[in-house]
C-alpha positions in Angstrom: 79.0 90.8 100.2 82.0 89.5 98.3 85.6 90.7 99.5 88.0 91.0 97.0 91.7 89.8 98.4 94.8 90.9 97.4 97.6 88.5 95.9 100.3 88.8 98.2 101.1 90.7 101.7 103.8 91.1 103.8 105.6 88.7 106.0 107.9 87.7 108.3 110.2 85.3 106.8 113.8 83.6 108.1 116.4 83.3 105.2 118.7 81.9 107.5 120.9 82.3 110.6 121.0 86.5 111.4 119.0 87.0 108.1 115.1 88.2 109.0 113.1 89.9 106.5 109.8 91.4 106.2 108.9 90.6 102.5 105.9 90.7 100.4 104.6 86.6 100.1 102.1 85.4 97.4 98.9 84.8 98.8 98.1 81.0 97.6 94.7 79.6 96.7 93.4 78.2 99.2 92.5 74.3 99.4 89.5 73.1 100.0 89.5 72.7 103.8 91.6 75.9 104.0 90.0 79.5 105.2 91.7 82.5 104.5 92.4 84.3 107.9 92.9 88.5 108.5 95.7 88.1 111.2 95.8 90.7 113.8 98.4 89.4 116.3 101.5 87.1 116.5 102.9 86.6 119.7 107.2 86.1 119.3 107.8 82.8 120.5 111.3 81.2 121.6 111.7 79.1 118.1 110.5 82.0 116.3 114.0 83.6 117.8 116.1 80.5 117.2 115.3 80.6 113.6 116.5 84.0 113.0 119.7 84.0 115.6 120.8 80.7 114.8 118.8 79.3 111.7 117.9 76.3 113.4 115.3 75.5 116.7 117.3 72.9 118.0 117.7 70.0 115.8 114.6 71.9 113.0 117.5 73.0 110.2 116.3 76.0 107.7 116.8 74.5 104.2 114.3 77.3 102.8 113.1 80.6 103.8 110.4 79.8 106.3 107.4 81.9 107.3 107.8 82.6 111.2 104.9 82.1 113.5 102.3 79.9 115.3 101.3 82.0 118.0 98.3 83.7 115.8 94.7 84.9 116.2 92.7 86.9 113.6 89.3 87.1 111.4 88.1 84.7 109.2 87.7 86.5 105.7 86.6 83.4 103.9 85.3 80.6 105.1 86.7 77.2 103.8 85.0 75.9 100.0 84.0 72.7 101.7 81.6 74.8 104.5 83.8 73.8 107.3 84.8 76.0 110.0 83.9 79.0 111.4 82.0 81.7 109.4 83.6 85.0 107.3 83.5 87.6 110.0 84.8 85.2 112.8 87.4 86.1 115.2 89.7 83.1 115.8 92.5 81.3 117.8 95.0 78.8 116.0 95.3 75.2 117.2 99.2 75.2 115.0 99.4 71.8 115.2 98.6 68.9 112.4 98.8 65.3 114.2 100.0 62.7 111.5 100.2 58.8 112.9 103.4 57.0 111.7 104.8 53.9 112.3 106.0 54.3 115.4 103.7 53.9 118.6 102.3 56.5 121.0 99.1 57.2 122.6 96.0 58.0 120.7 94.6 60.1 123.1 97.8 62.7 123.1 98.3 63.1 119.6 100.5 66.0 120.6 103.0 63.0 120.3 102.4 61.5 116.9 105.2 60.8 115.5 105.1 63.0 112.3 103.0 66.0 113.8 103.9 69.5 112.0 103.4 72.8 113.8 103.1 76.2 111.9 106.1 77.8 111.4 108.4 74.8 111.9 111.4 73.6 109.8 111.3 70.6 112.0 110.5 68.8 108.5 111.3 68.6 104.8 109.3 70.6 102.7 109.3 73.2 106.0 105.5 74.2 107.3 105.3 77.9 106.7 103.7 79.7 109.6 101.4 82.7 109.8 103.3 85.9 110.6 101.5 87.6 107.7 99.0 90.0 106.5 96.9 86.9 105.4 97.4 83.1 105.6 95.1 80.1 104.3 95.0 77.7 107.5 92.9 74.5 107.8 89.8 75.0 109.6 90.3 72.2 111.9 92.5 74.3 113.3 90.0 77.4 114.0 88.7 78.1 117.5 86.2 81.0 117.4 86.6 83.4 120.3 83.6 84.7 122.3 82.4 87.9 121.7 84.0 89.0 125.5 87.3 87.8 124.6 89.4 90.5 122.1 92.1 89.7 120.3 95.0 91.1 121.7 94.6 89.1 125.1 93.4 86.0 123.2 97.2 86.4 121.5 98.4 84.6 124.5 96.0 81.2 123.9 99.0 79.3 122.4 101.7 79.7 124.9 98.7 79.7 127.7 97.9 76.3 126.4 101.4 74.7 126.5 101.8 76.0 130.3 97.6 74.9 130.6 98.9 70.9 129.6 102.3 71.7 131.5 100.3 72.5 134.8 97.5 69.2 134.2 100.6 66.6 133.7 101.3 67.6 137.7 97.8 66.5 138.1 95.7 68.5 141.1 97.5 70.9 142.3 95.0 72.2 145.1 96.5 73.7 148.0 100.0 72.6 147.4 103.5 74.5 146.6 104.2 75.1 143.4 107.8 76.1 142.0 108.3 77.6 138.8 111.6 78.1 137.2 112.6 80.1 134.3 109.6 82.9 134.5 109.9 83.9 130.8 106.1 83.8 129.0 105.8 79.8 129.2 106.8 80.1 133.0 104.5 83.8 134.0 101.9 81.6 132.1 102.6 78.7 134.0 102.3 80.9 137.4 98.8 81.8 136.0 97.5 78.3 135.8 98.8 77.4 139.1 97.2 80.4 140.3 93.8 79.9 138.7 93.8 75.8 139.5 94.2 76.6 143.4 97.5 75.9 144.0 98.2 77.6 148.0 101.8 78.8 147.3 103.7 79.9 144.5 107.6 80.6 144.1 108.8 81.8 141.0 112.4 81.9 140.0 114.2 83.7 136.8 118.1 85.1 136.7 116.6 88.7 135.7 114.0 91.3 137.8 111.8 92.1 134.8 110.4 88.5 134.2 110.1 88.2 138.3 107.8 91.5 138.2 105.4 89.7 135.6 105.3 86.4 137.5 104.5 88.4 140.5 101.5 90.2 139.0 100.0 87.2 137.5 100.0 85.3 141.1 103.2 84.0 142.4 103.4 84.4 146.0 107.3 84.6 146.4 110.2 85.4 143.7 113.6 84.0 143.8 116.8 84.9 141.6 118.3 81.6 139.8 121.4 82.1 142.3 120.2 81.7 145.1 120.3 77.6 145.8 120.0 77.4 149.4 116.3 78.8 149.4 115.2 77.2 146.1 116.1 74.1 147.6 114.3 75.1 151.0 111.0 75.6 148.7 110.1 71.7 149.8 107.5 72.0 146.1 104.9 69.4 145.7 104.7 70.6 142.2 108.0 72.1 140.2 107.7 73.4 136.8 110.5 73.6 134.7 110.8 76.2 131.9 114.0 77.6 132.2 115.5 75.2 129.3 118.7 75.1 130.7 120.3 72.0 133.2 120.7 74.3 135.6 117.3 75.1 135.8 116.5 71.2 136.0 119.0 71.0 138.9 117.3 73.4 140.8 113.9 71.9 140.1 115.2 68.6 141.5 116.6 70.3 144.4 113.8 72.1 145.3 111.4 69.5 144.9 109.8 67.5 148.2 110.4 63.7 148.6 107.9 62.0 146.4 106.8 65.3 144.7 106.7 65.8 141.0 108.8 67.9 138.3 106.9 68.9 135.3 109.5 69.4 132.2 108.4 71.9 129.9 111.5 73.9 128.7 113.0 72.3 126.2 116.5 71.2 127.0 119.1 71.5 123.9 120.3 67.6 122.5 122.5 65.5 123.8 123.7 64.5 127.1 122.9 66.6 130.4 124.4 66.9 133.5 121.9 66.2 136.0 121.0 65.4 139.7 119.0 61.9 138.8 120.5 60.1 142.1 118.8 62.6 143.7 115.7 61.9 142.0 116.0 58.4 142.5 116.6 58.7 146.5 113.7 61.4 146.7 111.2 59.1 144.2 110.4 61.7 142.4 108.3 62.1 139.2 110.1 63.4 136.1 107.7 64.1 133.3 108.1 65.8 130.2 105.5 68.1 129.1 105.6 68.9 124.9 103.0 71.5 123.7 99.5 70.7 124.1 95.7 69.1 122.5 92.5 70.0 123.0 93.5 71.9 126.5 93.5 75.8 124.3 89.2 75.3 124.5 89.4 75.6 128.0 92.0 78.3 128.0 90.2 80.7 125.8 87.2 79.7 128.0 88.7 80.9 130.8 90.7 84.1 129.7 87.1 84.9 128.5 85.5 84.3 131.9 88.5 86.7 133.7 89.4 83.1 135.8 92.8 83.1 134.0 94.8 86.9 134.0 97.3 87.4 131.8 97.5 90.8 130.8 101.0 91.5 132.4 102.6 88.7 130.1 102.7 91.3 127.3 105.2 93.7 127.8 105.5 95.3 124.4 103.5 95.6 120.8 104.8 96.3 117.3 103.0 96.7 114.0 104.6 94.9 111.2 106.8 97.7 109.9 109.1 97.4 113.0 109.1 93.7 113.1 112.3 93.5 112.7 112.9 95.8 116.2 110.4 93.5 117.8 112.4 90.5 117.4 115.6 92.6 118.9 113.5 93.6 121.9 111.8 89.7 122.3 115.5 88.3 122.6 116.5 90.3 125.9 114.6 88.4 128.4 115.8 90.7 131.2 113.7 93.2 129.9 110.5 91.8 127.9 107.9 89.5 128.3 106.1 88.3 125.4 106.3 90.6 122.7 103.7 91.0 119.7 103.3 92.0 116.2 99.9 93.7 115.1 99.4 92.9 111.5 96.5 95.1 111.5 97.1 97.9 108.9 
């Protein structure tokens, strides 16, 4: 049975810093290699907010309108010309990202770090890669993950973010019946909590500035919550393992500080450019392992495998749901941490 599509739908689009509007987009042919996907969530990521508050996600500049969003899942309504992918009727996850090897050396196997790798919704290049906050979008099929039947949408909304705290959590290697520390418990870090609490880790402290995140961490696993004040007992956390998603050098001081001698410090928030103020002496004198951790690869197949299986709870991550005729008060609400958690869009008419 043929579907017939309509040209254009609505979308959520950044103009440029403060201006966010939900406008009607053409809706492109698409290329060979290109389904057309029914989205039915977007999950509000922290770029997502940079773009409309200050027009930029750290050094990525708007130049152009740009069509917000890589935290997508929906139904396939036409499969891809060339017979790749998954079928019509096929609900899927989004792998966002498009690997593209340059000049400049890196690992083949993490091609999360190729040098000119583009991510939906990104103005990190010139012209910018429009995302999928949108009634429709064509996306490359290498990008489709079909979901199991036992998995529905909404929860399977969380897949991206779940898979950058998934390759977070793995660059601390096994973390079986050690201490954990988290800081910043925002999505990425109530996300990380859930990991660490699915991969066995024996005790988990969370820390955020605000109660709200806290609560969430809490009910996805962490053991023992901390406010971002208090030093003295984040420092007395002695953690084999610290995560840190807070983004800010304050939050990578207290990760230092609270790590044990010889333990490891997992750096997933993304710290602005330019020169930090940080404790690397004690680093040194405690040998400890500083590692960055930058979104993910093929880790989001085992995360959707394991949100279906129930191993991996999430559900308390999402705090609050808008359809697309609020989007504009969904944003507002996303950008007080003190008092959401991840906040979605349903695109579903």
């Amino acid at each position: 049975m043929s579907i017939t599509l309509p040209t254009s739908g609505p979308a959520v689009v950044a103009h440029g810093k403060g201006d966010l509007r939900i406008e009607d987009i053409p809706l492109a042919t698409p290329a060979e290699d290109e389904s057309i996907v029914e989205i039915a969530y977007g999950g509000i990521c922290g770029s997502d907010l940079h773009y409309w508050l200050h027009g930029a996600a750290g050094e990525s500049v708007l130049k152009e309108p740009l069509v917000l969003g890589h935290e997508i899942v929906g139904v396939i309504v036409q499969q891809a010309a060339d017979g790749t992918g998954p079928a019509a009727g096929t609900p899927v996850a989004v792998h966002p990202a498009t690997p593209a090897p340059g000049d400049v050396r890196y690992p083949e196997d993490r091609p999360n770090l190729s040098p000119g790798c583009t991510y939906l919704g990104s103005a990190a290049r010139y012209p910018h890669t429009d995302g999928a906050f949108s009634r429709y979008a064509n996306l490359p099929s290498r990008m489709l993950r079909p979901l199991p039947e036992n998995l529905d949408l909404r929860t399977a909304a969380l897949v991206e973010p779940a898979s950058v705290a998934w390759h977070a959590v793995a660059r601390a290697g096994n973390v079986q019946g050690k201490t954990a520390l988290v800081i910043g418990s925002g999505p990425i870090g109530a996300l990380t909590v859930a990991v660490l609490k699915r991969a066995g880790a024996a005790r988990i402290v969370a820390v955020d500035m605000h109660d709200k995140p806290l609560e969430i961490a809490q009910a996805v696993g962490a053991d023992v919550v901390l406010k971002g004040d208090e030093a003295e007992a984040i420092a007395a956390v002695d953690a084999d393992v610290v995560i840190e998603s807070s983004g800010s050098h304050y939050g990578l001081a207290s990760a230092i500080k609270g790590a044990t001698r010889g333990g490891k410090v997992v750096m997933v928030g993304l710290l602005p450019s330019g020169p930090q103020p940080v404790f690397i002496s004690l680093a040194i004198t405690r040998e400890l392992e500083l590692l960055g951790s930058f979104r993910f690869n093929d880790e989001i197949d085992e995360v959707i495998a394991a949100l279906a299986d129930g191993s991996l709870f999430v559900d308390p991550v999402v705090t609050h749901e808008f359809d697309l005729a609020h989007g504009l008060e969904a944003f507002e609400v996303a950008k007080n941490s003190a008092e959401s958690g991840k906040v979605l869009l349903n695109f579903q008419p």
